[in-house]
C-alpha positions in Angstrom: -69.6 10.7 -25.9 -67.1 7.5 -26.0 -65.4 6.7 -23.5 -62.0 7.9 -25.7 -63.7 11.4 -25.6 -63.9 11.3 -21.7 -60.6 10.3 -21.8 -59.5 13.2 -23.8 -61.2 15.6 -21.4 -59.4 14.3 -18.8 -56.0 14.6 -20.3 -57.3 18.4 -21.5 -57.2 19.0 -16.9 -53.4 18.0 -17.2 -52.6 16.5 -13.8 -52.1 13.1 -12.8 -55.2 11.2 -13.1 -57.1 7.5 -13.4 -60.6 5.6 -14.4 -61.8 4.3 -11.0 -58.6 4.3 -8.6 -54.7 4.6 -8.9 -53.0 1.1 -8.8 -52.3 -0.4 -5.4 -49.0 1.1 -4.3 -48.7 3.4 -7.1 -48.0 7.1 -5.1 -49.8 10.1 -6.5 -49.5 13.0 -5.2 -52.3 15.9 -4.8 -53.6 17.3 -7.2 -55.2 14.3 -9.0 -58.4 13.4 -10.4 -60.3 10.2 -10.6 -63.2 9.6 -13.0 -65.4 6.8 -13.1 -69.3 5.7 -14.1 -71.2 4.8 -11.3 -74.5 4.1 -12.7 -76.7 5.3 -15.6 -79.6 6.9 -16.5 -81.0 5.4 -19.3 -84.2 6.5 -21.7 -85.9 4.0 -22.8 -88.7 3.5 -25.4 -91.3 0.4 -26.2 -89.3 -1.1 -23.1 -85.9 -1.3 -24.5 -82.7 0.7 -23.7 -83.8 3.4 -26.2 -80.5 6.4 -25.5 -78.2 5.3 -22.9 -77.1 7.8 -20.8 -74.1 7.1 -18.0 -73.7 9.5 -15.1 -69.9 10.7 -15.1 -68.0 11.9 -11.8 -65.1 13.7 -11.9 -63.1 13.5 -8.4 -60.7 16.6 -7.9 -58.4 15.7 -4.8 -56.3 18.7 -3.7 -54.4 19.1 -0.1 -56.0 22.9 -0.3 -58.6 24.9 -1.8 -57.3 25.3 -5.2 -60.2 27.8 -7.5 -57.7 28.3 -10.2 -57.5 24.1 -10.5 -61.1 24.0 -10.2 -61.3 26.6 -12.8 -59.2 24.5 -15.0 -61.9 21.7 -14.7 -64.8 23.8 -15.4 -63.1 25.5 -18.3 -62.6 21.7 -19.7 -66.2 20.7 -19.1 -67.5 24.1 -20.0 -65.9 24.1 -23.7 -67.2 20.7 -24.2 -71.2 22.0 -23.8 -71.3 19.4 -20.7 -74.1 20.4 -17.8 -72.5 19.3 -14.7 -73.3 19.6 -10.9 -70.4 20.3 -8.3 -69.8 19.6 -4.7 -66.9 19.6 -2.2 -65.6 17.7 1.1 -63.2 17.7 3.6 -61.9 13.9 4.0 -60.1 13.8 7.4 -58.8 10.5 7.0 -56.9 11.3 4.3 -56.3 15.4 4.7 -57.6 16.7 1.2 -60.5 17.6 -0.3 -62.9 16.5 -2.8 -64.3 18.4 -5.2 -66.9 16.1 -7.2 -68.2 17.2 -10.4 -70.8 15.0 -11.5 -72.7 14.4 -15.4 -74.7 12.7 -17.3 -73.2 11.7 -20.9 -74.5 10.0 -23.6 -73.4 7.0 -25.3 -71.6 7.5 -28.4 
């Protein structure tokens, strides 16, 4: 999956949303998401990179528990054959949760 692809997902979700972080001072308000590559997971073969594979988060930030929203995400990811594990926190600091919805995609 290029990274053009991902994008596409994202804008499938329709809210506000950014690779990595918004820009300093820009002011988003819940709900947005944030996706981003963390690390990867690559196959390799005769000790070269043989498939690489980047893990993909989505970050879901909401002020409330919001299923339809999430719903919304999963229906995305869910149309587009993607395997994904999800989990969800409270951050304090900021008042809103996290639902984190994390992949593996290949590179296309």
């Amino acid at each position: 999956m290029t990274h053009k692809e991902v994008m596409d997902l994202v804008e499938q979700i329709n809210i506000p949303s950014a690779y990595h972080h918004f820009a300093e001072g820009e002011v988003v308000n819940p709900p947005f998401l944030v996706y981003l590559y963390p690390s990867s997971n690559n196959f390799s073969a005769d000790g070269k990179v043989y498939c690489k594979i980047h893990r993909l988060d989505f970050e879901l930030y909401t002020e409330k528990k919001d299923i339809k929203l999430e719903r919304q995400v999963e229906a995305v990811l869910d149309k587009h054959g993607l395997f994904y594990e999800k989990t969800e926190v409270w951050i304090e600091k900021e008042k809103l949760y996290e639902v984190l919805y994390e992949m593996e995609v290949t590179n296309g």
